[in-house]
C-alpha positions in Angstrom: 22.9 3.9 11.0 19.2 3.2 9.5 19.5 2.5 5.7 18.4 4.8 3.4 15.0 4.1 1.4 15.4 3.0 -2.0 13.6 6.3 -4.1 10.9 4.9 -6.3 10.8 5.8 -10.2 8.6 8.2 -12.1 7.2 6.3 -15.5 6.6 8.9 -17.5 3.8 8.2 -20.8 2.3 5.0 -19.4 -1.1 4.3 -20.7 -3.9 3.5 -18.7 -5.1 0.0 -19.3 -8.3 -1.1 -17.1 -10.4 -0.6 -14.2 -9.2 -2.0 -10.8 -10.8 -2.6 -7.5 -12.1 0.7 -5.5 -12.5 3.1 -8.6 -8.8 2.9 -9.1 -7.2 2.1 -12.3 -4.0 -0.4 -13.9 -1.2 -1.0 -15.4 1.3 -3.0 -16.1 5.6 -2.0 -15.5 7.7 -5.2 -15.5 6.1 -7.8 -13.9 4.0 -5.5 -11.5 0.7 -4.2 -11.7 0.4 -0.8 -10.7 -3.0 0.9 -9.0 -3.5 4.2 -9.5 -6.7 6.7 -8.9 -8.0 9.3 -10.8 -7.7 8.4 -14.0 -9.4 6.4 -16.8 -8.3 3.4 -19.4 -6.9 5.4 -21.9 -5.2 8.0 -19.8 -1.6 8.5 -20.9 0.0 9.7 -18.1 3.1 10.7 -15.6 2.9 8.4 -12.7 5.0 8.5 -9.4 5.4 5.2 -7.9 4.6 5.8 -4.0 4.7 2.3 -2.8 6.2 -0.9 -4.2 6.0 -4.3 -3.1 6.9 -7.8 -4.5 3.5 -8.4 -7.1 1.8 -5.4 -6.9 2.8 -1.6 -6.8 1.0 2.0 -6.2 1.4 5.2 -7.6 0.2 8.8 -8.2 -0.4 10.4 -11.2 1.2 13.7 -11.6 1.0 14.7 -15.1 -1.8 13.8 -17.8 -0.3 14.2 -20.6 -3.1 12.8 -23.3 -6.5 12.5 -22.0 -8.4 9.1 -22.9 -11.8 9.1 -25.3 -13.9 7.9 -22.9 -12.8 10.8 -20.5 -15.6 12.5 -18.7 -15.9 16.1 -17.2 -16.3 15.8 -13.5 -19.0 18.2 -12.4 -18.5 18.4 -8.6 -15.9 20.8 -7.5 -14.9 18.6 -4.9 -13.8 15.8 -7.2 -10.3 14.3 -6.6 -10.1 15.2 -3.3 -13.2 13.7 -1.6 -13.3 10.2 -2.1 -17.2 9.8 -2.6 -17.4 9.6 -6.5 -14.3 8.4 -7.6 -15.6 7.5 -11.0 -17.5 11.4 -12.1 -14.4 11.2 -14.9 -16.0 8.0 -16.4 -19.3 8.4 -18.4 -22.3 6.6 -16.6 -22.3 3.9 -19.6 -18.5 3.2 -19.3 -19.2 2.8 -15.2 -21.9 0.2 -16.1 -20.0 -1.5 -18.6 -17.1 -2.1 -15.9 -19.3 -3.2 -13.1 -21.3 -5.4 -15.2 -17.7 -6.9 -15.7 -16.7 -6.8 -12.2 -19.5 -8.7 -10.9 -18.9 -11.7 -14.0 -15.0 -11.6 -12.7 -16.0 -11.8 -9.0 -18.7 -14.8 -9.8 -16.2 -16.5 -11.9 -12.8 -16.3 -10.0 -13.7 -16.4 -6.9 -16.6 -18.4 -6.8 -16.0 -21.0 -9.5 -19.2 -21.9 -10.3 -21.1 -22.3 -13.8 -23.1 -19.3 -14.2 -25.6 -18.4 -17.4 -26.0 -15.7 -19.4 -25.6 -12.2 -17.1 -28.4 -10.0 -17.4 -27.7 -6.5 -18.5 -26.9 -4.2 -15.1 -30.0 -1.6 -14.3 -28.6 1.5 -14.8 -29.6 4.0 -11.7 -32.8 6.2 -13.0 -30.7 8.5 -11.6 -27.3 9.7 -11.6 -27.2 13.0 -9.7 -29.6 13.9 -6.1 -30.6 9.7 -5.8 -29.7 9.5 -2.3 -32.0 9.5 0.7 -29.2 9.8 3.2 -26.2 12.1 3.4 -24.1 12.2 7.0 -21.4 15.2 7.7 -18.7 15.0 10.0 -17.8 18.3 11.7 -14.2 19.6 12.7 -12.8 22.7 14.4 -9.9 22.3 12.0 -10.6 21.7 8.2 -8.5 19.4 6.2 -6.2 21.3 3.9 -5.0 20.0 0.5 -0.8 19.7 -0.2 -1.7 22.5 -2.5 -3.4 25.2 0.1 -0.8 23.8 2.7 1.8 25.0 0.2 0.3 28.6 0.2 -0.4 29.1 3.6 1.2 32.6 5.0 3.2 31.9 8.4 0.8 31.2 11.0 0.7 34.6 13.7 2.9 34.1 16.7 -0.4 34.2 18.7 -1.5 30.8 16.9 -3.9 29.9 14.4 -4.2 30.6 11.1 -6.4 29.5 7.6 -6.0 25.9 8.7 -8.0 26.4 12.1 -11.1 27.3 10.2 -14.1 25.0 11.4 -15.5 22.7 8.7 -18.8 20.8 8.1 -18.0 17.9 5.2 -17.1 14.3 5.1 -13.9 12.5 6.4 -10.8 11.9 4.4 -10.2 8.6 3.5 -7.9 6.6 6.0 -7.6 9.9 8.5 -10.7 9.5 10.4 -9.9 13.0 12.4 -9.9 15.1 8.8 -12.8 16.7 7.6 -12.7 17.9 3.9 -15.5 21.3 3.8 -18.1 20.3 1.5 -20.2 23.5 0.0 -22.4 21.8 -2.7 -22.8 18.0 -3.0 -24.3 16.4 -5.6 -25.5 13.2 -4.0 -29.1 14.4 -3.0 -31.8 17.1 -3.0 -29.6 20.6 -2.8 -31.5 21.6 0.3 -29.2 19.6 2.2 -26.4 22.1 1.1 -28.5 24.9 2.4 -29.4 23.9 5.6 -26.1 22.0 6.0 -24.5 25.6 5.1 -26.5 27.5 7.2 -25.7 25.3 10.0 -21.9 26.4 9.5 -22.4 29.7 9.3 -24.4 30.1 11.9 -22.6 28.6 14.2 -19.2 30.8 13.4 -21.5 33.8 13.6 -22.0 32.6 17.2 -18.8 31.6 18.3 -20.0 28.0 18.5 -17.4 25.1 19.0 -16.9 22.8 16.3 -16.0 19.2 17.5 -12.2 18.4 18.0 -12.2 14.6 16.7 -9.3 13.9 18.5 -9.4 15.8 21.9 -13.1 14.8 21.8 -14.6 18.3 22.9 -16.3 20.9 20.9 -20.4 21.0 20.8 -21.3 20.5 16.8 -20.5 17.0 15.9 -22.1 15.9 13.0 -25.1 16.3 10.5 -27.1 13.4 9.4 -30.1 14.4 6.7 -33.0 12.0 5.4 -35.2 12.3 2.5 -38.3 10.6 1.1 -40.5 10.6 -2.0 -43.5 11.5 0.6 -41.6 15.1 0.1 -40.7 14.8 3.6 -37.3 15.8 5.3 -35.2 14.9 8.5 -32.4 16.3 9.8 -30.9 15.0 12.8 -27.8 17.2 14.2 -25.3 15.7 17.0 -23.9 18.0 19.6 -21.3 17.7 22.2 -22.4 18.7 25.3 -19.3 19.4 28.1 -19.0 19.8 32.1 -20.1 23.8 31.4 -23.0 23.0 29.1 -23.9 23.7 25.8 -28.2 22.7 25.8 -28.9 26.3 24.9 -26.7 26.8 22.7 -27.8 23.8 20.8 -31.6 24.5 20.9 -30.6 28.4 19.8 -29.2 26.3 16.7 -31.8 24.3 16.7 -34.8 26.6 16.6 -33.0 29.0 14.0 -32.7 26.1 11.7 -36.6 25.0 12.3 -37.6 29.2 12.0 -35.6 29.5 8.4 -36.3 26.1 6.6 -39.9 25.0 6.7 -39.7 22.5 4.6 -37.7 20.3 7.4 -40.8 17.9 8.9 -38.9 15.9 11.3 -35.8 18.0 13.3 -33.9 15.7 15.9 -31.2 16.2 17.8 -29.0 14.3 20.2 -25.7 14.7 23.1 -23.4 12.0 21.8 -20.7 11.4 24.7 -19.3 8.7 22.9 -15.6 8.6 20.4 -17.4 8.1 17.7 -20.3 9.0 15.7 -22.8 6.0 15.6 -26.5 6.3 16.9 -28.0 3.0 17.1 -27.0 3.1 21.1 -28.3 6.8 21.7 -31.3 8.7 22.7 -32.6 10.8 20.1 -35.0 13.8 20.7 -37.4 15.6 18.9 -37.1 19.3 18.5 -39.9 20.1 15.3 -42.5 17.7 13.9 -42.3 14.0 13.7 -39.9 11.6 15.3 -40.1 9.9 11.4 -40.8 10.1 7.7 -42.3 8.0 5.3 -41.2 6.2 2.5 -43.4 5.0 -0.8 -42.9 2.1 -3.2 -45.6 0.8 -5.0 -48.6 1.0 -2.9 -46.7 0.8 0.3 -46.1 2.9 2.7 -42.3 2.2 4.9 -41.5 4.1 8.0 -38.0 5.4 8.6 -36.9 6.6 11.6 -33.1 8.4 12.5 -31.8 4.8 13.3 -33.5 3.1 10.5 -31.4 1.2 7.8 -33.1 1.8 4.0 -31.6 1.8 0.9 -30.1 5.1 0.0 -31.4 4.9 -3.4 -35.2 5.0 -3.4 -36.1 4.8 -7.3 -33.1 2.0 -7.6 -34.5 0.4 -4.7 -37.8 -0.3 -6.2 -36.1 -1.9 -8.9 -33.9 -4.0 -6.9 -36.7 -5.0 -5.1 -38.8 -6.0 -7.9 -36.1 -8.1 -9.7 -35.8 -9.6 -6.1 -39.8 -10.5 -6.1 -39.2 -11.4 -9.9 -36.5 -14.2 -9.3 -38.6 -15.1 -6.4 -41.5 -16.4 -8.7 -43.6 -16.8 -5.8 -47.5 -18.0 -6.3 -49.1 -17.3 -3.2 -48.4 -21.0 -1.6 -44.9 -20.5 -0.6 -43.8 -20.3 3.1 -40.4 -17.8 2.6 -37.5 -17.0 5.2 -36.2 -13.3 4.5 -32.4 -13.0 6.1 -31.1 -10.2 7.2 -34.3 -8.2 7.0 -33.4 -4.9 8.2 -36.7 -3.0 8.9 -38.6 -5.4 6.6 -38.7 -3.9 3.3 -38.1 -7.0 1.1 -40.3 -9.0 2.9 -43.5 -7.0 3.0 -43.0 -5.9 -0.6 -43.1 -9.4 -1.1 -45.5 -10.9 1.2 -49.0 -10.7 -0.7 -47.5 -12.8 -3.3 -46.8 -15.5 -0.4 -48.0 -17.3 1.9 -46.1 -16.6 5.3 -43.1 -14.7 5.1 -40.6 -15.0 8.4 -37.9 -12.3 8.9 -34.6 -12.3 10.9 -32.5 -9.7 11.6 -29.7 -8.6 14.7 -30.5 -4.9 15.4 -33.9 -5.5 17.3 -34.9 -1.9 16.5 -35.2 -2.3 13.3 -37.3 -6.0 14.0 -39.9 -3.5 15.6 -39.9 -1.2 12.6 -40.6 -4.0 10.3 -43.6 -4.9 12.5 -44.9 -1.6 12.0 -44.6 -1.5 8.5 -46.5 -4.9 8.2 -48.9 -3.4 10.4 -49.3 0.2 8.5 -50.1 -1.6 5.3 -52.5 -4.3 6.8 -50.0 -7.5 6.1 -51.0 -9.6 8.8 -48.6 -12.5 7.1 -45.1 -11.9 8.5 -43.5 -12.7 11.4 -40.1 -11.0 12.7 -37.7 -12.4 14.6 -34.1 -10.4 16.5 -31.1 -12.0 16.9 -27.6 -13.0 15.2 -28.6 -14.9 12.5 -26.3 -18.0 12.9 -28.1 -18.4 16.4 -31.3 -17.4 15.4 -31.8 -20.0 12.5 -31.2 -23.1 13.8 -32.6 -26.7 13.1 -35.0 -25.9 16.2 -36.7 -22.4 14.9 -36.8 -24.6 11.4 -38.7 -27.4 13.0 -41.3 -24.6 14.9 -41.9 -22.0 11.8 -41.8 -24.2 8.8 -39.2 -25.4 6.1 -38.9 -22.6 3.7 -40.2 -23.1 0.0 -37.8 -19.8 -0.9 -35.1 -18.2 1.0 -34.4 -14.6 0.3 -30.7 -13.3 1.8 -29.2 -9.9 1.8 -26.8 -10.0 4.0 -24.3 -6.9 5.3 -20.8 -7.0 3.1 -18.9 -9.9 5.1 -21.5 -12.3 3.6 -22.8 -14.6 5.6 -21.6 -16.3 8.4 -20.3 -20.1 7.8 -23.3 -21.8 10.2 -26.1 -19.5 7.9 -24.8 -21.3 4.8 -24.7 -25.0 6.1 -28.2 -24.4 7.8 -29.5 -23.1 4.3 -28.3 -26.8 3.3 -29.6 -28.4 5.5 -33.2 -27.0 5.1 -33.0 -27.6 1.1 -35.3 -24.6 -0.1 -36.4 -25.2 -3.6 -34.9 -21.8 -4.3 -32.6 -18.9 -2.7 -32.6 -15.1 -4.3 -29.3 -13.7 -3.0 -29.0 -9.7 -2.8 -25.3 -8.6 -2.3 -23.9 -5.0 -2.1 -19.9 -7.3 -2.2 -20.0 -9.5 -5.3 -16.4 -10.6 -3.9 -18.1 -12.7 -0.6 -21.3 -13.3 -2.8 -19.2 -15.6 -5.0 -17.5 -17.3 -1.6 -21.0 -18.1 -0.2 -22.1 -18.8 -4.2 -19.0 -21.6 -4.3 -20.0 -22.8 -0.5 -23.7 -23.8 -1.9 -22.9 -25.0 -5.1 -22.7 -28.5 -4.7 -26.4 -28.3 -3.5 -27.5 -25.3 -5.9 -27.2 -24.3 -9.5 -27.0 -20.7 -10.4 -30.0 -20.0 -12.5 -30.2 -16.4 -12.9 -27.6 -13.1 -12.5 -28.5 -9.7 -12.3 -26.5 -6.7 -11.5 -28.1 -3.3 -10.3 -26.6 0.0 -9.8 -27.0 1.7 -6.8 -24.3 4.0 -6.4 -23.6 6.2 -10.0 -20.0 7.3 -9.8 -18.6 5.3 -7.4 -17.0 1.5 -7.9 -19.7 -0.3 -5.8 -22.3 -2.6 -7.2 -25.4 -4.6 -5.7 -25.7 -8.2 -7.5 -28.8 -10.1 -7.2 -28.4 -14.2 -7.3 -31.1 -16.5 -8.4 -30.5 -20.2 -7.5 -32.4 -23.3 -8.2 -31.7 -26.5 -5.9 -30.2 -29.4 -7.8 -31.9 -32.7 -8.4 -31.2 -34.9 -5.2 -29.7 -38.1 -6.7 -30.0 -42.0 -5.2 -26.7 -43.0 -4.1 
């Protein structure tokens, strides 16, 4: 006979202390700390406990019984269910005050090492419409809250019902076959919600197939837009192609959607066979226009294709970048290494104010668009290199290209890879600017260099208004070697 589960408590009138890790919220019952979401320090609230274990426990809130001062008015519809913005109920200079603190906590905790003074975060220029890249999952079957689940009429002896309505949005957190419908978001330009409702609608006017995530059939699979400050716009739209077809029906789609919005300057589409979404590994056509867009900082001019990676946040970007060029403090002399290049944005925003800058990054597409970047705005000093950067940078490619005066790393969330750090110490640049979008293994790397390197400079930016995430930029300055 299986034992029956313990029921967990409901704490009523517990107040909200702090902010935790992944825009939830604490605090304390007992000797536990509880994590809960959707809610603010000073919340008093009713909170279900849904999961308890031996230091830590989780719970739901399910009454708010005394809103907190600092309390904000979430202005997207779709708030509390879709786990984009989890922080729209905290005003923007509450959400910098915490990841200013989150980034000092991170540094000091987990790396251990003597930092200075933190710079005050950059606030985002802007908090609404900054990104440059939005990507919508599609579903035959939309994702349903408890609450519309609870209202849902029998479903007709024939099958079906409200929950087998076709949806176009973003995927529920942990449930990767859900899609929650999306109508308006926030996040970028609102043309994106036109064409991306258009899209929708057409395609139930049609009797189009929506993709089945997990039978893996259905022909519209997903939505992917990009913007630019060029004024340019791409929208790249997966299909699903089966053993009966579906091309025309696609290009049908297609050429409504290039006929009604004009303003689109690169259209692209593509049959994905694979389980999942990703399109580094897939052939991507052109149906209207270009095969890219342009983006401009400064003086420069960056293209960005369907597979390229660049930094959703183009006004914050600039500013990251220029802290980056700041801490840099280069003079023209300097020979510098940028890891983890991507399509070679850092390094030709930084390479008139050096001599030679080298790049290295894994996806070897992107390697190519960083040569044409250096190419489009006349650099002629970079070079660019492909390849996993702990085999890439060895002693040998040290030896061939040149110690590095200054090494510049952003690196992907992991951090880098064991065999990057000790090669970094072994070459002994004068100085290293470090750009991380995880504070958490920014602070592991900062504690594996720190015997060698002094932390000289901190500098949080804000990338991502309403969510938890924060990009921290590093400076450090190599110690003094001393005689034995």
């Amino acid at each position: 006979m299986a034992r029956k589960k313990k029921e967990l408590p409901l704490l009523e009138g517990v107040r909200i202390e702090a902010v935790a890790a992944e825009g939830k919220c604490l605090f304390h019952w007992n000797d536990l700390v509880v994590f809960v979401p959707w809610c603010v320090p000073g919340d008093v609230c009713d909170v279900q406990i849904r999961r308890k274990k031996h230091s830590f426990a989780e719970g739901e809130v399910v009454r708010l019984v005394e809103k907190s001062k600092v309390r904000a008015v979430p202005f997207c519809r779709h708030f509390g269910v879709c786990g984009g913005c989890k922080w729209q109920n905290l005003p923007y200079d509450e959400q910098l005050k915490f990841k200013q603190q989150q980034v000092l906590d991170q540094l000091t905790r987990i790396g251990k090492v003597e930092l200075p003074e933190c710079r005050p975060i950059l606030g985002s220029v802007r908090t609404q419409e900054y990104r440059n890249k939005l990507d919508f999952g599609c579903a035959n079957k939309r994702w349903l809250t408890k609450e519309e689940m609870d209202c849902l009429p029998p479903a007709p002896s024939e099958g079906g019902g409200a929950k087998d309505v076709p949806a176009i949005g973003f995927h529920i957190t942990g449930a990767f076959d859900k899609i929650l419908p999306i109508e308006k978001c926030w996040l970028m330009d609102d043309i994106q919600n036109r064409i991306r409702n258009e899209i929708r609608d057409y395609t139930v006017r049609n009797g189009l197939s929506f993709f089945d995530l997990r039978a893996q059939v259905g022909l519209l699979r997903d939505v992917i837009f990009r913007n630019s400050k060029s004024g340019e716009l791409m929208v790249i739209i997966q299909f699903h192609y089966d053993e009966t077809g579906g091309e025309e029906e696609a290009k049908a789609l297609m050429q409504h959607i290039a006929d009604k919005f004009q303003e689109i300057t690169s259209l692209l589409y593509l049959d994905n066979q694979k389980c999942n979404d990703t399109i580094g590994d897939q052939e991507i056509l052109t149906f209207k226009g270009t095969d890219h867009i342009f983006e401009l900082m400064e003086d420069l001019r960056f293209k960005v294709g369907p597979k390229s990676f660049y930094q959703t946040n183009t006004e914050q970007a600039y500013h990251l970048y220029s802290v980056v060029r700041e801490l840099a403090a280069l003079t023209g002399s300097e020979l510098v290494y940028d890891l983890y290049t991507g399509t070679g944005t850092i390094a030709n925003f930084v390479a008139r104010q050096a001599r030679q800058v080298v790049g290295i990054e894994y996806v070897p597409e992107a390697i190519e668009d960083a040569k044409v970047n250096s190419d489009i705005n006349g650099i002629g000093n970079t070079l660019f290199y492909a390849g996993d950067m702990k085999d890439v940078l060895s002693d040998d490619f040290i030896s061939r290209h040149g110690r590095p005066d200054v090494v510049i790393t952003d690196p992907p969330r992991a951090g880098m890879h064991p065999d990057v750090v000790k090669t970094i110490l072994r070459t002994a640049p004068q100085r290293i600017v470090y750009v991380s979008c995880n504070p958490a293994t920014q602070a592991r790397d900062l504690h594996d260099l720190d015997a060698a390197y002094r932390v000289a400079a901190v500098q949080p930016v804000d990338m991502f208004p309403h969510t938890p995430h924060v990009e921290n930029v590093v400076l450090l300055h190599r110690r003094p070697v001393t005689s034995a």
